[in-house]
N, C-alpha and C positions, 0 to 999 in steps of 0.2 A: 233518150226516148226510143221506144220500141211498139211495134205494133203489136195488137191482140191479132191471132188468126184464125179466121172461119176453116171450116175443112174445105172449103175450096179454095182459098189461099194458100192454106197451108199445102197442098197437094200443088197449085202451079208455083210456088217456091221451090219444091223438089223435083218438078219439070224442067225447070231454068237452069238449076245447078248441074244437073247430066247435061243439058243441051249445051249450056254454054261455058263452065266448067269442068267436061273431064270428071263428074265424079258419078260414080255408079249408086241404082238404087240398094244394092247388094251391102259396097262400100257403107253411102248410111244407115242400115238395119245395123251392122255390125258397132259401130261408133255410137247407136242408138240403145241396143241390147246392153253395151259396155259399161254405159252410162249408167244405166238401170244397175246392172250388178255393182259397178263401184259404191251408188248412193247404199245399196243393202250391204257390202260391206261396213260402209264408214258405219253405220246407225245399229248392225246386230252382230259382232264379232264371230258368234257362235251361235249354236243348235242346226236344227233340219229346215229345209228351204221348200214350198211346194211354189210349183210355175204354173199356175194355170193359160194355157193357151188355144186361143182360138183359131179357128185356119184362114184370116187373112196375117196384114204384115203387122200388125201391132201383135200377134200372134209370134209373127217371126221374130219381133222384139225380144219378147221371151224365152224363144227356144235361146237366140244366141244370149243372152243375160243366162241363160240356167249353165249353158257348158261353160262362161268366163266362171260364176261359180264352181262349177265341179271342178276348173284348171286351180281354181284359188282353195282346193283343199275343204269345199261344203260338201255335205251331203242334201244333194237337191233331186226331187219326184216332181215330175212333169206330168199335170194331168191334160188330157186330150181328147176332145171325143172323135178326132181323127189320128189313127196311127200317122209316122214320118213319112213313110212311103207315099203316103194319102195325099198330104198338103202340095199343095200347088203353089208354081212362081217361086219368088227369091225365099217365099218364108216354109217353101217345104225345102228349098236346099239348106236351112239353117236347121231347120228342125231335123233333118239327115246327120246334118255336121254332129248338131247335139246329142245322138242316137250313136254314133258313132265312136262318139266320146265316152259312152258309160252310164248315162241318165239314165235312172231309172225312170220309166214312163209308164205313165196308168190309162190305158187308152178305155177310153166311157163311153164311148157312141152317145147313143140317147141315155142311158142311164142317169137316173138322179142322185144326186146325195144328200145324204145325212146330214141334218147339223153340225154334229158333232167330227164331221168330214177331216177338218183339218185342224183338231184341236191339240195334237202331238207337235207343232209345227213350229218355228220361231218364230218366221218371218212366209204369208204368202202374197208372192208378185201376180199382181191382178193383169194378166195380158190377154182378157177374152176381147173384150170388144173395141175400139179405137177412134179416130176420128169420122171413122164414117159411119156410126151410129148413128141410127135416130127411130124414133120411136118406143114401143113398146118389147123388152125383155121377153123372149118364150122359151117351153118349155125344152131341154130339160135343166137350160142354163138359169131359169128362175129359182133353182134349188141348187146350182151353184151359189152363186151368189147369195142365198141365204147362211150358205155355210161360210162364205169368207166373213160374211158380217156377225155370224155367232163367235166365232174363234177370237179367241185372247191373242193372236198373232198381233206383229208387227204386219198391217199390209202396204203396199206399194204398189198404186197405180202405175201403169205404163201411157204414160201422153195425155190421158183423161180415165177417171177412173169409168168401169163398164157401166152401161146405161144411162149416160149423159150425152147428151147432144152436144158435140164440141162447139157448135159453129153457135148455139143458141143460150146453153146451159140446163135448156128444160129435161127434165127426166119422167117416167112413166112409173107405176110402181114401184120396180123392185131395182134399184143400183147399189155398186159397191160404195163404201163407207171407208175411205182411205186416209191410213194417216199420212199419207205422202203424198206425193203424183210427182214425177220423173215426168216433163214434159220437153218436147225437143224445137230447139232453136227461136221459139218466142211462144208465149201464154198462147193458150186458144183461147176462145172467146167464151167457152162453154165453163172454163177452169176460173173467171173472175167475175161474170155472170150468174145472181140465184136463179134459182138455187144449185145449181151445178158449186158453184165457189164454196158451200157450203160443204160439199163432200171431199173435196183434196186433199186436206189438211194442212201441211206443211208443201205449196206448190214449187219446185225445183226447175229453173229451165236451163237444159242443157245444151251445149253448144255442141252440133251433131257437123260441124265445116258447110250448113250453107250459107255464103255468102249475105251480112245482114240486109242488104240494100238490094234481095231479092225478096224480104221478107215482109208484103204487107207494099199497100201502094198509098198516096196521099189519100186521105179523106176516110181511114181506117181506122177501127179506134185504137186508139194509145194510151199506154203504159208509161210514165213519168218515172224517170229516178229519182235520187235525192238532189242532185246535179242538177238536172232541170227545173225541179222548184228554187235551190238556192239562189239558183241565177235572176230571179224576178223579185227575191228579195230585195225593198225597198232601205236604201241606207243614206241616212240623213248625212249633206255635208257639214265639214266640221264647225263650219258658221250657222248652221239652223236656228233657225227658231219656232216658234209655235203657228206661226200664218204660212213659212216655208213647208213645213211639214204632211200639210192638207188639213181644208177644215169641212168639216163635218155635221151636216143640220139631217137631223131625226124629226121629220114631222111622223109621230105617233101617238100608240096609248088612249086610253079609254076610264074611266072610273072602273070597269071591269076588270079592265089587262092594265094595268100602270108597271109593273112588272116590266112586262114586253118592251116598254123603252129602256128601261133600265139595261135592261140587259139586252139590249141593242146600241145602247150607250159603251159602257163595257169591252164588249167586242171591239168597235171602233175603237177605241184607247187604247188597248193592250194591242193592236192590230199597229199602230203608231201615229195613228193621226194625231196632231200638234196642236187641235182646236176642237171642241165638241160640245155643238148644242141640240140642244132634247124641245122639241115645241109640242108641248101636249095640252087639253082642256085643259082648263086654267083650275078647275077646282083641283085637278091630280098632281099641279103643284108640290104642294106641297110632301106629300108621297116620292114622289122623285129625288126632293133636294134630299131628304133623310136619307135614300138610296145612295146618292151622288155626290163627290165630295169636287172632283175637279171637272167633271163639265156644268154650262152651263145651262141653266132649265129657264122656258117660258112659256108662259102662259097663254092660251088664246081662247077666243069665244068659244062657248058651248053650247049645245043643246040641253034639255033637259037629263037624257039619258046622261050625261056627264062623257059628250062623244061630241066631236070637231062640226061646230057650225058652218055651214056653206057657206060665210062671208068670212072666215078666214081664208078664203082663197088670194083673193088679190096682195093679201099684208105678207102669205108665206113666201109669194112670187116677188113681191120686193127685197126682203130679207134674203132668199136663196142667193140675190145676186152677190151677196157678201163670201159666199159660199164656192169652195171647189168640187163638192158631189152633194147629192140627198139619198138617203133613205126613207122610205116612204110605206111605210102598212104595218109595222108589226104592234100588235093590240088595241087598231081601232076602230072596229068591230065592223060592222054590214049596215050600223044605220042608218036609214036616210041621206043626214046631211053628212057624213064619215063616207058614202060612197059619192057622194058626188064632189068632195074638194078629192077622192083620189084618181075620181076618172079627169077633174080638169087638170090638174097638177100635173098627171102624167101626158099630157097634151102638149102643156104650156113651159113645162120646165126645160130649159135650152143649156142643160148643164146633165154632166153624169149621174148617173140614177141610179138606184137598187129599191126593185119592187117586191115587196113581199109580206107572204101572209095577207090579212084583210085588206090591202093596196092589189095585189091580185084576184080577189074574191070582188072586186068591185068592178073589175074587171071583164067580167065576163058577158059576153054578148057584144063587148067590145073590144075585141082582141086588138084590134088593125089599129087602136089608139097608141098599141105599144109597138108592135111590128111597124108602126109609120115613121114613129119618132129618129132623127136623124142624130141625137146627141148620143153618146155612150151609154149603156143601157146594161141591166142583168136582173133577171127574173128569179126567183128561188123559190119553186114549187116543188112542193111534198106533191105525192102519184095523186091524191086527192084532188089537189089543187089544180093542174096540172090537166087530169082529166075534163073537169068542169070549163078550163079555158076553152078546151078543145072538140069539147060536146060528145065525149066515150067513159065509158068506166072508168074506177082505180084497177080496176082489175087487169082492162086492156092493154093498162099504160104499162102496170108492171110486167105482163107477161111478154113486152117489146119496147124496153127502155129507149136503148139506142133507136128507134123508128120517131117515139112521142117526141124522146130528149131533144131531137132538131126542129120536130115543125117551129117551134117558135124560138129560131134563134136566125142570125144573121153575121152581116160586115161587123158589127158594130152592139151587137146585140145576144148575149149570149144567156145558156139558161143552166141551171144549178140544180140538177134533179136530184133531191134530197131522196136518201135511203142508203141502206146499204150497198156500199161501193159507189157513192154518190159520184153519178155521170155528169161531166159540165161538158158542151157543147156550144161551138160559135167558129164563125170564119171558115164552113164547112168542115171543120174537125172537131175531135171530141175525143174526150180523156175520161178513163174511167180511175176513180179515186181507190187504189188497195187497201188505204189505212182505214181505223173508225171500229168502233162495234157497237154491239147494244148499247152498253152503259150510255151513248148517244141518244137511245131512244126515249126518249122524255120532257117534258112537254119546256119551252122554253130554247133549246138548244138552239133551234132554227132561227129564232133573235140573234143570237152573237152573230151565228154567221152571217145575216144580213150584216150587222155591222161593220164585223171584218169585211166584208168583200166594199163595202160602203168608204172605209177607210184606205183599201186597197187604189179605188176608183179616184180617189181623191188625189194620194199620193201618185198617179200619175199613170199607171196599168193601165192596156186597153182593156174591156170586159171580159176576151176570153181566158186570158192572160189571169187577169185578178181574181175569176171565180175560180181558176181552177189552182191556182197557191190558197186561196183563202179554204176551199172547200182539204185538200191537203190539212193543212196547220189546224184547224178546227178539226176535222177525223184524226189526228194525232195526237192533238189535247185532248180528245178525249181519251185516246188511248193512256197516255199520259195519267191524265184522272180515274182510268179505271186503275190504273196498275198500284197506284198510291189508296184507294179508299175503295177498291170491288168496283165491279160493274153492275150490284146493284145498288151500289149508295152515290152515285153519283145525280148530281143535280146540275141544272144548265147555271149557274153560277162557279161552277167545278173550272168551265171551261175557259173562260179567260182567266183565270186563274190559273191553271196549266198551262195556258197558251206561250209565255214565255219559255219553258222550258220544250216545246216541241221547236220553237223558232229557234234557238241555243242549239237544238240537235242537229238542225239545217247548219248552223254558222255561229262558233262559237264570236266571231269575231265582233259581233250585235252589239 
């Protein structure tokens, strides 16, 4: 596990290492720069290199990346809109160094460029702006950057590509469009956050010598490897059986959505649970079993809408006790009596939980019913959802995941902020998920995962633990099912059906 770094993290990480390591800020520009030129090595053997640089030290990144080029036999053009002599601090002594060396340099002041600026080029390294952007691109660098993003080059961010807010990922009009980013000693937060994550392409983090345990403090968010999800892998011992394994009651579904159990049934099965019952209106029945071949389905009273009667409450709470977790909301719907067995259920139920979908939408105005609850607990709210708990836009939520993704989580209690790079948050920490793509985006997907994380809860996970393997393996399947069938043919059935072959990728040992 590693931390994401804001640019003020990332800056007293490289405070720490001169104070209390002996290494100079000089020292890591050049181990930074190096990095840069090695990654455009490996990826364009040949042609002409242009460096564009700016005059702080991502700037100086640059200069030294252009001369390790020029020593390794490129022909690289440095453009500038301040001559060597100009630059100030460690990144005008590099940009000397590099001048020194033989660079050609194209010093621009204010001058603008042409689109067609750098279309001779192989490869150009994007070293105008760094982590301590933020805000809006001006002139005469918004026509830079227009030209790095016409050009057929290879380009290659330095630490975040220009015009992204490292520490946030928002960007203003105009940023570079990088098929790379060369970023140094842990992700920033701007490179895995939208839409910044959208523009890196290929993000690289390089080990520049500081120290990692100066890198990022508890309660920061984090980066998982594959290591750290395999390790939470649940593995049945050799005597299991199907009650050892965790069992699993789905109170859902709607004459509407019968679906949604289903495929919240699913989930949980391919997830490993050992037992799994589906309790939906009794007329959707029958829809289920057709769906379902090895869990089991029941029936309960309904209303008319063919949606959960307010007196199945007491018979679900008897039944649960049979039970080592519930999943509770997906497809059954806002009416009436469907919100009032999800706001007492989730009151009453003194066993691990997974709320989601219409089990949260019933929710609302009574948040503190979930926030109160003392048993294992995990929320899995799309930015909609999410917002409506919490009484602000989807808009606000997405535009400051990490801020919304905690208010409702806990000890005990954590939350699964579906979208791209889905954030799970609990126990004051929080993980953002790398894997996943579109082909996710499609209506039903968000079932499995409840169920996965439902089967997770069961087999023995605390919440933050289970959402953030379950939220993993589930953006993996789908990746999995995009790579086998496109990412637009994928359907949320796709997903447990891949799910085995992302879990196999964790640990073939399964």
């Amino acid at each position: 596990m590693i931390h994401a770094l804001t640019a003020a993290s990332a800056k007293t990480a490289e405070e720490r290492a001169v104070a209390q390591d002996g290494v100079t800020l000089s020292g890591l520009m050049e181990r930074a720069g190096g990095a840069v030129a090695q990654e455009v090595e490996r990826r364009s053997s040949y042609g002409s290199i242009a460096v564009i640089c700016g005059g702080g030290n991502n700037g100086g990144d640059g200069w030294v990346a252009a001369r390790e080029l020029v020593d390794a036999g490129r022909e690289v053009t440095v453009f500038t809109a301040s001559a060597p002599d100009a630059v100030l601090g460690i990144a005008g002594e590099a940009a000397r160094g590099a001048a020194d060396a033989g660079i050609t340099v194209v010093e621009l002041g204010d001058t603008s460029l042409e689109p067609e600026a750098f279309e001779d080029f192989a490869v150009v390294v994007d070293a105008l702006f760094g982590v301590g952007f933020s805000g809006e691109v001006r002139p005469p660098f918004t026509t830079w950057i227009k030209a790095v993003n016409a050009s057929s080059a290879l380009v290659v961010s330095v630490d975040v590509p220009s015009g992204v807010d490292a520490s946030t990922g928002a960007t203003g009009v105009h940023f570079v469009r990088a098929d790379v980013t060369v970023t140094f000693s842990a992700p920033k937060l701007g490179t895995i956050l939208y839409p910044g994550a959208d523009l890196v392409g290929e993000l690289v983090v390089a080990d520049i010598g500081i120290p990692w345990e100066y890198l990022g403090s508890p309660g920061d968010p984090e980066v998982w490897d594959a290591g750290d999800y395999r390790a939470l892998l649940p593995r049945p011992a050799p005597d299991a059986h199907k009650n050892s394994r965790g069992r699993v009651l789905l109170v859902a579904g709607s004459g509407a959505f019968p679906g949604a159990a289903a495929l919240a049934a699913m989930g949980a099965q391919r997830m490993g649970a050992g037992y799994v019952t589906v309790a939906v209106p009794e007329s959707v029945v029958p829809v289920l079993q057709s769906k379902l071949t090895s869990a089991i389905v029941m029936g309960l009273p309904e209303n008319p809408s063919h949606t959960l009667a307010s007196r199945v409450i007491d018979a679900v709470i008897d039944i649960a006790r049979e039970f080592d977790a519930v999943v509770l909301g997906p497809g059954m719907t806002v009416a009436h009596g469907a919100v009032h067995v999800a706001r007492a259920l989730v009151g009453a139920l003194g066993l691990p939980l997974v709320v989601d979908a219409d089990g949260l939408n019933a929710l609302v105005d009574t948040v503190d019913t979930v926030t109160g609850r003392e048993a294992p607990t995990i929320i899995t709210p799309h930015p909609g959802e999410l917002a409506r708990l919490l009484g602000t836009t989807s808009a606000a939520v997405q535009a400051d995941r990490l801020f919304y993704g905690r208010e409702l989580s806990g000890p005990r209690l954590a939350c699964i902020l579906k979208g791209a790079h889905t954030l799970v948050s609990g126990r004051e920490r929080q993980v953002v998920t790398l894997a996943g793509n579109p082909g996710l985006a499609t209506a039903g997907t968000g079932d499995v995962l409840a169920g996965m994380a439902g089967a997770l809860l069961a087999q023995g996970l605390e919440p933050f633990e289970a959402g953030a393997l379950a939220a993993y393996l589930h953006a993996r399947a789908g990746d999995h099912a995009s790579a086998a069938l496109t990412i637009l043919s994928v359907v949320a059935e796709d997903v447990p059906a891949y799910l085995p072959a992302a879990i196999r990728e964790l640990d073939s040992s399964i």
